[in-house]
Every structure is written in C-alpha cells, then in structure tokens.
mmCIF file of the C-alpha atoms, coordinates in Angstrom:
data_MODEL
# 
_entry.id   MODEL 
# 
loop_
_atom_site.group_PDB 
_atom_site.id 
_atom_site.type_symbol 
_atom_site.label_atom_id 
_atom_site.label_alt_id 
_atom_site.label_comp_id 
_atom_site.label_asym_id 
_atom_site.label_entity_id 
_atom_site.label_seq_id 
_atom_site.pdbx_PDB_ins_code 
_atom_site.Cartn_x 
_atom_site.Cartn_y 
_atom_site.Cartn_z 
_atom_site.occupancy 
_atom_site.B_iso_or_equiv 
_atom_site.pdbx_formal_charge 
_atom_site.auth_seq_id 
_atom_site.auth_comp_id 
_atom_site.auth_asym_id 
_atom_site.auth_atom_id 
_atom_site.pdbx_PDB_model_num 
ATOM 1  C CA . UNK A 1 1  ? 104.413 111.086 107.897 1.00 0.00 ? 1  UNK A CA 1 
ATOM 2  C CA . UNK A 1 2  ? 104.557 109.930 111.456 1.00 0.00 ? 2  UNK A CA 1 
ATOM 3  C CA . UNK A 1 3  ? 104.497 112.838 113.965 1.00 0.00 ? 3  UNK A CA 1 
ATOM 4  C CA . UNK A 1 4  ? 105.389 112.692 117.445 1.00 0.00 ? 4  UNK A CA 1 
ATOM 5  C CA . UNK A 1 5  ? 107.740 113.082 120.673 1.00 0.00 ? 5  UNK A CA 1 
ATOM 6  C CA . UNK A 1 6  ? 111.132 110.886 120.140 1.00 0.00 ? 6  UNK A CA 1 
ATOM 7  C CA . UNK A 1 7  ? 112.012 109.397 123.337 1.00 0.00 ? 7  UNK A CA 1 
ATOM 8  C CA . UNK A 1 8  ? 114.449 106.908 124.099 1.00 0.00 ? 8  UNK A CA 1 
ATOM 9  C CA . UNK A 1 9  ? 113.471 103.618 125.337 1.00 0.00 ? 9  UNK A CA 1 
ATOM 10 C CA . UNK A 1 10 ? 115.578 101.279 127.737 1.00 0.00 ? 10 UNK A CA 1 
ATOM 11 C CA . UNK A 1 11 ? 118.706 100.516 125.786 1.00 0.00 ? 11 UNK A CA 1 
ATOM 12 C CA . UNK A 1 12 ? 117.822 96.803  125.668 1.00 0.00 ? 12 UNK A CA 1 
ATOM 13 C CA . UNK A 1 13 ? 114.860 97.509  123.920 1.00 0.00 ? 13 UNK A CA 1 
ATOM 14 C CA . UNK A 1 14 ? 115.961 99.640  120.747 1.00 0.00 ? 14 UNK A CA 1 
ATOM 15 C CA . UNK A 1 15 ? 117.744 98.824  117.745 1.00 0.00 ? 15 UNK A CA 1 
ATOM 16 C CA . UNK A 1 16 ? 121.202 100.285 116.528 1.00 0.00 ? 16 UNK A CA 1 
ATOM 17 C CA . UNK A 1 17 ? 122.222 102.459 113.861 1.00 0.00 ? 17 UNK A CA 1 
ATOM 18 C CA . UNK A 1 18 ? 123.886 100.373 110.884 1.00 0.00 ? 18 UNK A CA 1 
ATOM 19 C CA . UNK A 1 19 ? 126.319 103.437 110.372 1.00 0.00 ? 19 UNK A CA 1 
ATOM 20 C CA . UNK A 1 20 ? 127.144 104.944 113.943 1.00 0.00 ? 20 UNK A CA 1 
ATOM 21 C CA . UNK A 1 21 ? 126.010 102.027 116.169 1.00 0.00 ? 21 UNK A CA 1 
ATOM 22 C CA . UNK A 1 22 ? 124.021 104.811 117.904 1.00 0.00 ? 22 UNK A CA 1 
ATOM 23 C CA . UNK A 1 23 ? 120.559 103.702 119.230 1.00 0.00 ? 23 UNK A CA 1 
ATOM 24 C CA . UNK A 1 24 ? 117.656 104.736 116.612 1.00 0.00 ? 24 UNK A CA 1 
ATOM 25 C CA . UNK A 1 25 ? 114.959 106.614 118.643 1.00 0.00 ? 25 UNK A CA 1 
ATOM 26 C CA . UNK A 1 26 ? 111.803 105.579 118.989 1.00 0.00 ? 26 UNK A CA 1 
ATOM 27 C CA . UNK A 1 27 ? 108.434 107.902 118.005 1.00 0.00 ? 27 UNK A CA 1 
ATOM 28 C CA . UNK A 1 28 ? 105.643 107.925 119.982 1.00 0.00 ? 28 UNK A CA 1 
ATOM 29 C CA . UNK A 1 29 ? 102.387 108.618 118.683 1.00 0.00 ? 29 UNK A CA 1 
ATOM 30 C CA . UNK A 1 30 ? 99.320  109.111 120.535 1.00 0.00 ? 30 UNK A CA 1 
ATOM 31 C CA . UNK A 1 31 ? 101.495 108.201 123.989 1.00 0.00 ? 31 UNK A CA 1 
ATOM 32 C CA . UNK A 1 32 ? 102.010 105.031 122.666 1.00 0.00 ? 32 UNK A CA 1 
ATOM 33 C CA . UNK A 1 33 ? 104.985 103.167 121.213 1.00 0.00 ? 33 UNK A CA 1 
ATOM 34 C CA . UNK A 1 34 ? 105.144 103.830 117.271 1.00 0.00 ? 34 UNK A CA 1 
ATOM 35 C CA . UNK A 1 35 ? 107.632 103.749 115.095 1.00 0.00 ? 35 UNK A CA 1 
ATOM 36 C CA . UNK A 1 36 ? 111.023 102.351 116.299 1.00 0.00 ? 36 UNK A CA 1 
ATOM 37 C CA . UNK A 1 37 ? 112.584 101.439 113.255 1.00 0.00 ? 37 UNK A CA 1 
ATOM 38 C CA . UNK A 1 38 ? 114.924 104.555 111.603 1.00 0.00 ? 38 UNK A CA 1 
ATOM 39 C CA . UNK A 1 39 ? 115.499 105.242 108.320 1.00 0.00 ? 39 UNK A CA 1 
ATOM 40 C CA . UNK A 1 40 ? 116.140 103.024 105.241 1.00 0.00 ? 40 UNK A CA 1 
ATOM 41 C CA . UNK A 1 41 ? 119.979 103.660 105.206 1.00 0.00 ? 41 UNK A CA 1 
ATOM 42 C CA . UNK A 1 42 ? 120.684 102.581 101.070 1.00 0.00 ? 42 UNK A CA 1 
ATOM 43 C CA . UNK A 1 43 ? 122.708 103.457 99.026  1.00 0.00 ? 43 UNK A CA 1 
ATOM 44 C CA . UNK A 1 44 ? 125.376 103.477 102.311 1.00 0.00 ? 44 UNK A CA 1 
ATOM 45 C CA . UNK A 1 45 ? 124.504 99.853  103.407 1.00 0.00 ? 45 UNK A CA 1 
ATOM 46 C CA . UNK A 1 46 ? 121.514 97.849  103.513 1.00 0.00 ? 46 UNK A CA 1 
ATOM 47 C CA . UNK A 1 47 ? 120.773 98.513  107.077 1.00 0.00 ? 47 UNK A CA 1 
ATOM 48 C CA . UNK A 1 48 ? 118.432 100.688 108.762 1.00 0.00 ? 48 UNK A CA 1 
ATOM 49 C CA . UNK A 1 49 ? 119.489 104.207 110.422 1.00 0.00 ? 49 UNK A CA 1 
ATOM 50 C CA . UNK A 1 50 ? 119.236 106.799 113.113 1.00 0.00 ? 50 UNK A CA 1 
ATOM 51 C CA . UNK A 1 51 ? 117.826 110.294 112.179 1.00 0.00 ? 51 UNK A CA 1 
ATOM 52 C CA . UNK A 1 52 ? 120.848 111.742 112.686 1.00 0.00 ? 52 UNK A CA 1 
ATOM 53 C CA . UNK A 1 53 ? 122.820 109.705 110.220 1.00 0.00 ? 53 UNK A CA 1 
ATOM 54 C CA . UNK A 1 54 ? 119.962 109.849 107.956 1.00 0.00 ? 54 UNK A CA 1 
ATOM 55 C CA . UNK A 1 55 ? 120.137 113.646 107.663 1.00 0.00 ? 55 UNK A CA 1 
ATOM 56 C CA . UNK A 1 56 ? 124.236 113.643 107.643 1.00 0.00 ? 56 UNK A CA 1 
ATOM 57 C CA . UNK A 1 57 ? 124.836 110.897 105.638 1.00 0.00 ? 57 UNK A CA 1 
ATOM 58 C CA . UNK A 1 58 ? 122.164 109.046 103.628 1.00 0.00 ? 58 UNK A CA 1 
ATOM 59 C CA . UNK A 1 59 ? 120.363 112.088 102.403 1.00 0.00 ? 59 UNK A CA 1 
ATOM 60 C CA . UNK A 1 60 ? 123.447 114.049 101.073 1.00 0.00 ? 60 UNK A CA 1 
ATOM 61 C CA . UNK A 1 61 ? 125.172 110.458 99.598  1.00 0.00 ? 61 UNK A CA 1 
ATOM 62 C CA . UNK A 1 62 ? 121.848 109.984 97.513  1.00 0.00 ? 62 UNK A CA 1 
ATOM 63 C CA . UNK A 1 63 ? 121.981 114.126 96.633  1.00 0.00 ? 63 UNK A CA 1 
ATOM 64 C CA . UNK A 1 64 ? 125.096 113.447 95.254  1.00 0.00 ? 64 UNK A CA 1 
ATOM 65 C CA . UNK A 1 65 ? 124.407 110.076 93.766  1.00 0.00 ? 65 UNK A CA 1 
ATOM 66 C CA . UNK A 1 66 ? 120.924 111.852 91.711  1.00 0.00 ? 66 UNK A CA 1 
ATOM 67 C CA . UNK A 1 67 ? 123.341 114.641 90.542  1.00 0.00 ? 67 UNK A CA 1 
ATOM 68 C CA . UNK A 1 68 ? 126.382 112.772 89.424  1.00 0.00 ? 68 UNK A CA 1 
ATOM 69 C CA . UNK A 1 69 ? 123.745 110.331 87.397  1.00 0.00 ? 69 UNK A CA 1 
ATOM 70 C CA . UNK A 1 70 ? 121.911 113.576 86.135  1.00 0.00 ? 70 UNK A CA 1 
ATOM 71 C CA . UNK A 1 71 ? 125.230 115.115 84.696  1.00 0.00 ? 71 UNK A CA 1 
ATOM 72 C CA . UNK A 1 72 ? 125.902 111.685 82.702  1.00 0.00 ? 72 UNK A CA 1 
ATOM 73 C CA . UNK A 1 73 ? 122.304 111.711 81.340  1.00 0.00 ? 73 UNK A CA 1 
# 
C-alpha cells in the first residue's frame, strides 16, 4: 500500500475521474511525485477513478455484485 500526503497538482497535469470527471489526486511519497493514477473503476466502467468515487461507488457496486453472486451459489 502506498502511503502518503494527496496533493493536487496543476490541473493540466492530472488525469480525470471516469465516473465524476473530478481530477484523481495525486500521492506523494517521500516528497516526490508517486502515484497519480486512482483506482481501477470495474465493474462500473473500464476506466480509472478518484478515491472518492472509489469508496462511494466502486467498492459498494462490487459489495453488492459478491453478494448477489453468493446468494445464487
């Protein structure tokens, strides 16, 4: 896991959000640049996404995707 401050970088420079459009922070480790490219946003799309929309949407759609394939096991 990649620790670090999340700053936001000149607007120009960061990638968007595949669901909100939002600009996906970028971590910095060590003072340095690190990792600037979100989340893996499937099974929404087949984008990548912000933290936010991570934690609101991608996390609870697979939830509910690993329980409604659990109850037809």
């Amino acid at each position: 896991m990649i620790t670090g401050k999340v700053v936001k970088y000149k607007k120009h420079e960061m990638k968007k959000c595949s669901i909100c459009d939002d600009y996906i922070d970028v971590m910095m480790v060590d003072g340095e640049r690190g990792w600037d490219d979100g989340h893996n946003a499937e099974p929404v799309n087949g984008g990548r996404c912000c933290n936010k929309c991570n934690d609101d949407v991608v996390i609870p759609t697979r939830l509910a995707d690993a329980l409604k394939e659990r109850s037809i096991k």
